[in-house]
C-alpha positions in Angstrom: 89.1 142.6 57.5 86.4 139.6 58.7 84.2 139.1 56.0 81.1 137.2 58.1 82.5 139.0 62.0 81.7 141.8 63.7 84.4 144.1 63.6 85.5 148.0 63.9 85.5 147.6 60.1 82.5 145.0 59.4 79.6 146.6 62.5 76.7 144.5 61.1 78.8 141.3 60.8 77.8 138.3 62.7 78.9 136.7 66.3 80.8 133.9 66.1 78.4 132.1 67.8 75.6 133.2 66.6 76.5 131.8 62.8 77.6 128.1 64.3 74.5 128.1 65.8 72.7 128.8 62.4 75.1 126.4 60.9 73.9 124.0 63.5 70.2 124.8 62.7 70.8 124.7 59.0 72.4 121.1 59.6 70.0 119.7 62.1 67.2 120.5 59.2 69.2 118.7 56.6 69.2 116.0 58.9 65.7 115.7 59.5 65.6 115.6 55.6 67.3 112.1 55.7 66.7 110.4 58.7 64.0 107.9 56.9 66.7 107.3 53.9 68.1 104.1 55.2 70.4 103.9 51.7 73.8 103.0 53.1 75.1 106.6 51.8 72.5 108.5 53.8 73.1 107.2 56.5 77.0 107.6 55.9 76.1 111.1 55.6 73.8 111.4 58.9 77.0 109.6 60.9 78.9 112.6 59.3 76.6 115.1 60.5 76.2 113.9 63.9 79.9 114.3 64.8 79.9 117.4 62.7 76.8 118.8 65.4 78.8 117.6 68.3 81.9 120.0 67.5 79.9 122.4 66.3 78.1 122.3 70.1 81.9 122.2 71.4 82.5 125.4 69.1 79.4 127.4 70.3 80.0 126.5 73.7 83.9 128.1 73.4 82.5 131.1 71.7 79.9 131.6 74.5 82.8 131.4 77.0 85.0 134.0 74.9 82.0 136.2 74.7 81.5 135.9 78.2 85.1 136.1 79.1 85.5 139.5 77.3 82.2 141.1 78.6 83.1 140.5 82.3 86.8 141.6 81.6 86.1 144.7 79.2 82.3 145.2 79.0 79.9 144.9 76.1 81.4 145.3 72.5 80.8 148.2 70.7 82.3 146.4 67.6 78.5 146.6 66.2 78.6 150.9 66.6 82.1 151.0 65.2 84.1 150.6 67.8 87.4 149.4 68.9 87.9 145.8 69.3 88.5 144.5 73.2 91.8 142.8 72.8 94.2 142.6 70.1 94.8 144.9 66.9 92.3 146.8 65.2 92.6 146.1 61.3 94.8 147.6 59.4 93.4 149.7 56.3 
């Protein structure tokens, strides 16, 4: 069972890229926290979080695709009402 996901068994879970956006959002904020901290640790940190945003952009963009691969292939989920997932197993109990 996905704890955060939308599934069959979890219908008011999250997209996938829905939360890396909010991730991204939450981050971006923290950033703009720091930016004037010139202390070599904050700006360490701010290095960090810049490459962190970058493959979080590369995450949400490859969830976008999924999403988009698997609407055009099986239509809209109905993972949100209940039901089935498009590809692959649906959990087990």
């Amino acid at each position: 069972m996905t704890h955060f996901l939308r599934s069959e068994k979890n219908p008011e879970g999250h997209k996938l890229e829905d939360l890396l956006m909010q991730l991204r959002a939450d981050i971006l904020h923290r950033c703009e926290v720091i930016a004037a901290d010139t202390r070599p640790e904050a700006l360490h940190v701010m290095a960090n979080n810049v490459k962190i945003l970058g493959h979080l952009s590369d995450a949400i963009n490859a969830a976008l695709d999924s999403t988009r691969v698997l609407d055009r292939a099986f239509g809209p989920s109905q993972a949100a009402h209940g039901g089935p997932p498009r590809i692959g197993k649906a959990d087990a109990a």
